[in-house]
N, C-alpha and C positions, 0 to 999 in steps of 0.2 A: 559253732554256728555262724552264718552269715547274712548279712543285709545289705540291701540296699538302699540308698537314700538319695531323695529328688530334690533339687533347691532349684523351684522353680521361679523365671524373675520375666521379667516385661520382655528382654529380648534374647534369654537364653534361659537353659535348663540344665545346669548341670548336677552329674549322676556320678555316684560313688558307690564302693564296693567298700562296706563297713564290716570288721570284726567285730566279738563280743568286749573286746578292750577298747574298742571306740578307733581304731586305727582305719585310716583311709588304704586298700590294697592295690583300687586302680580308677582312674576317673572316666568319664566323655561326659560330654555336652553335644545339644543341640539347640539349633536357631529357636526364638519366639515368636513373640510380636503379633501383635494385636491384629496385622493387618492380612495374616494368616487362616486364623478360623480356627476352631477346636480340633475339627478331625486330624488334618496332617499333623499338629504340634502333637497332639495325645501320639500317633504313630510313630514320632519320630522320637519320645521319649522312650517306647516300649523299645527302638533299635539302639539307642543310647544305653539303655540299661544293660543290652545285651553284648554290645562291645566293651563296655564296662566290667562286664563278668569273662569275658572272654583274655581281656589283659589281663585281669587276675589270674588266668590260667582253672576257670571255675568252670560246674555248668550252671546253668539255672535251677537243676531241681538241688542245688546246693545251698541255697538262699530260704531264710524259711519265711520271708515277707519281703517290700517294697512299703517304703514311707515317702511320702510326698509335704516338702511346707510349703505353702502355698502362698501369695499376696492378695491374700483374702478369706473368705469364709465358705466352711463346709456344714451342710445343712446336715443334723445328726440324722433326723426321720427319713431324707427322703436318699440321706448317702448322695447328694450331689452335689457340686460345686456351686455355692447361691450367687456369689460372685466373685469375680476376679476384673476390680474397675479398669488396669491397666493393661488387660489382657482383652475385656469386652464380654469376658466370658458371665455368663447368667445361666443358674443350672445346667450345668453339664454336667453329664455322665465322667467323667476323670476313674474316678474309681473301678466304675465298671468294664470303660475300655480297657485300661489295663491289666485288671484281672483276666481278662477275655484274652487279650495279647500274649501274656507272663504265664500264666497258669500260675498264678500266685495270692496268696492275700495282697491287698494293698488296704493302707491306711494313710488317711490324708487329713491335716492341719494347719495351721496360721504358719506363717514364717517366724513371727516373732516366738512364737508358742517354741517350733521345735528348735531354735536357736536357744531358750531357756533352758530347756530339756538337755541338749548336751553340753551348758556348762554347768550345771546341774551333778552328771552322770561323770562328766568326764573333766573339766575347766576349773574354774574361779569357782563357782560356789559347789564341787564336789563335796567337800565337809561339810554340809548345812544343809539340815531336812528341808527345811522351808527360804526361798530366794525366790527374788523378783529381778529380771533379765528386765531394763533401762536399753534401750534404744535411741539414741540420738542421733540420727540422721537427718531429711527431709522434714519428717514429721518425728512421734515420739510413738513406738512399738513398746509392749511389754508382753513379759511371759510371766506368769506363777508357780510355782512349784512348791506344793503341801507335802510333807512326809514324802519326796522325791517324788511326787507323781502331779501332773501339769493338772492345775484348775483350771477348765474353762468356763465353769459357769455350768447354770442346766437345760442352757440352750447353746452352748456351743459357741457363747460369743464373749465370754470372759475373757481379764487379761486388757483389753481396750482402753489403756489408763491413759493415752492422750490426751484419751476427748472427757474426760475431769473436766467440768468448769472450775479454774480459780479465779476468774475475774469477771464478776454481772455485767450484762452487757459491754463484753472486752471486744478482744479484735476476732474478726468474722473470720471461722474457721470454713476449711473445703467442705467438710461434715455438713456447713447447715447452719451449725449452733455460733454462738458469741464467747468470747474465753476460754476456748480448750487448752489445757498445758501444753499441747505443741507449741500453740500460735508464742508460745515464750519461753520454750526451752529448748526447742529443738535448733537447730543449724539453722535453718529456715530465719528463725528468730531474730541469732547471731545476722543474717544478713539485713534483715530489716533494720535491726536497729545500726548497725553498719551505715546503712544507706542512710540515716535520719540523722545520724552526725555528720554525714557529709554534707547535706543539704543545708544543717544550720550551721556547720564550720567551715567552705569551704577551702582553707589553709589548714585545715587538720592534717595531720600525720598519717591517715587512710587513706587521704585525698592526694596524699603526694604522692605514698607508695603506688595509690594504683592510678597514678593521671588522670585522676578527677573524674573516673566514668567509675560511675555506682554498676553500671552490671558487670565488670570486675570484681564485687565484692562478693567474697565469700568467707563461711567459716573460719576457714584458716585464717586467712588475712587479719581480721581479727583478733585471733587468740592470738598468734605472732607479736604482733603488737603490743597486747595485753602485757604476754611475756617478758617482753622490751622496756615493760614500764611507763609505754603511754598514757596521759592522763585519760585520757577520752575513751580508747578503748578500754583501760582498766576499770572505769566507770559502768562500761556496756557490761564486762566482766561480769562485777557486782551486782548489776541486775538480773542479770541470765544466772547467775550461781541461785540467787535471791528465788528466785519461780521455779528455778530447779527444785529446792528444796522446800517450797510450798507443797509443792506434788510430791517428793517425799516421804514429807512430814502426815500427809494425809494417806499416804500409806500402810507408814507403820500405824498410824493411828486404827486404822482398818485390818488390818493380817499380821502386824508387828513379827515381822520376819526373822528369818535369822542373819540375813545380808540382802543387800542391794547387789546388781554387779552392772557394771555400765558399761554398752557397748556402742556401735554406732560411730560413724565418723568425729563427731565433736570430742569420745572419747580420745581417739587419736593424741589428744593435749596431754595425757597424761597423766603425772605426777601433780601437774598445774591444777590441772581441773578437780583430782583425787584429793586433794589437799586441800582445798576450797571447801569442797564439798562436806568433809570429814567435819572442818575446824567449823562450818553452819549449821550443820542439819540440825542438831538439838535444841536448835531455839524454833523450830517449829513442829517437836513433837508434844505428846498430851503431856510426860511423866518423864523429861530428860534428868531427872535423876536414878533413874531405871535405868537396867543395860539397856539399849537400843539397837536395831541391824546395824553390820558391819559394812562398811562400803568398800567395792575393792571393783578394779577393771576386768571387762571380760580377756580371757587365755588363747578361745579355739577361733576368733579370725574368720576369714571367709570361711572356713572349713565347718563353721557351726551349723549352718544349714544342713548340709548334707550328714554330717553324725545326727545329729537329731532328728532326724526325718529318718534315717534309717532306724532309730533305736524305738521310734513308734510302733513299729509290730514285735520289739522284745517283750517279751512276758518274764516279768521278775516275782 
């Protein structure tokens, strides 16, 4: 049996022709962007799909669904896209065009969500009923997965473990709210606080690497550094590792999983960051003299989007 699977993002969409072993057979992509409109992008996904199947050397009635993850939320009741803020998109039919197009099931979900789901099925947390998919990028994404199959909640908006308050009136999140775990673990974070030792150092070792202009600063930069044995950044280190594993710790305390898997550009660090991570987390769970989840990085890379979006319409 075969699938497809949509990894839809702010200014592309790329589409994959997924087997029942999770293997990618043939790709396309087409343009996004916000400043397009629903209908053309929906059209231009259903022609994407179809040269996608077509490199595979497929037809379409070979396919026994189309999975979509999406940068945002899909409304369970009304089956429409409630939004997609980088896209503009506010209830759209997504679903129904394309089924309309494909003459196919389509199923559609979070990005983070079905980024969970195929390391899950296929990745880093393939041995472990229950894992929690860590996003570290911009912001902080998660996915769940109970007995291999994705929690979202019973409205479809499970999983949202960014926006965690860990600090009462902390730093003002996009959301709205004050202290979300993003605002202090995500990459985002890494750069703030970047920019704040610049500001009260400026002969620091950030400040030299990048010519004293703070919007040079980013992630990497940082963890570099870190790595390097800088006092200053190995200090930013230790706090970002620190709220890391406050959200963590508040996790297992709530699902107590069987592993973490961390994905996301600030994983990118590694071994650095894995090891950090490992050698903290117990001092902020309920019962660290209990086994606790395993932490390990994610495997399947950009390609998670698209396996997991495609394995939403497998029925196991």
């Amino acid at each position: 049996m075969f699938y497809i699977g949509i990894d839809l993002g702010a200014t592309s969409a790329k589409v994959g022709v997924v087997d029942e072993a999770g293997r990618i057979l043939g790709k396309a992509s087409c343009k996004t962007g916000i400043e397009r409109g629903f209908e053309p992008i929906a059209a231009d996904m259903a022609e994407a799909c179809r040269r996608a199947a077509r490199e595979s050397g497929l037809e379409m009635a070979d396919f026994a669904a189309v999975g979509v993850g999406i940068p945002g939320e899909q409304n369970r009741q009304t089956e429409l896209v409630a939004f997609c803020n980088n896209l503009g998109w506010v209830d759209v039919p997504l679903k129904q065009r394309l089924e309309a197009a494909l003459a196919l099931p389509v199923y559609v979900d979070n990005d983070a969500n079905v980024a969970a789901l195929a390391e899950s099925r296929f990745g880093a947390s393939k041995d472990a009923p229950t894992s929690i998919l860590i996003t570290l990028g911009t912001g902080i994404g998660g996915g769940i997965v109970q007995n291999r199959r994705l929690h979202t909640g019973a409205h479809g908006v499970g999983g949202e473990i960014g926006h965690m308050v860990i600090a009462m009136n902390g730093e003002e999140c996009n959301c709205g709210h004050r202290g979300c775990w993003e605002k202090y673990a995500s990459a985002t974070a890494l750069i703030r606080m970047g920019r704040e030792i610049m500001a009260k150092k400026p002969g620091c070792a950030l400040a030299a690497r990048l010519g004293g202009d703070p919007d040079r600063v980013d992630a990497k930069a940082v963890l570099d550094l870190a790595k390097e044995g800088d006092a200053d950044c190995m200090g930013i280190f230790r706090d970002y590792v620190h709220y890391l594993c406050i959200g963590m710790g508040n996790l297992v305390n709530l699902y107590d999983p069987d592993m973490f898997v961390l994905g996301g550009g600030v994983a990118h660090a590694g071994a650095f960051l894995l090891d950090a991570v490992r050698a903290q987390l117990g001092k902020y769970v309920y019962c660290p003299s209990l086994s606790f989840a395993r932490v390990e990085l994610a495997r399947l890379g950009n390609d998670a989007g698209i396996i997991g979006a495609a394995m939403l319409g497998r029925e196991d």
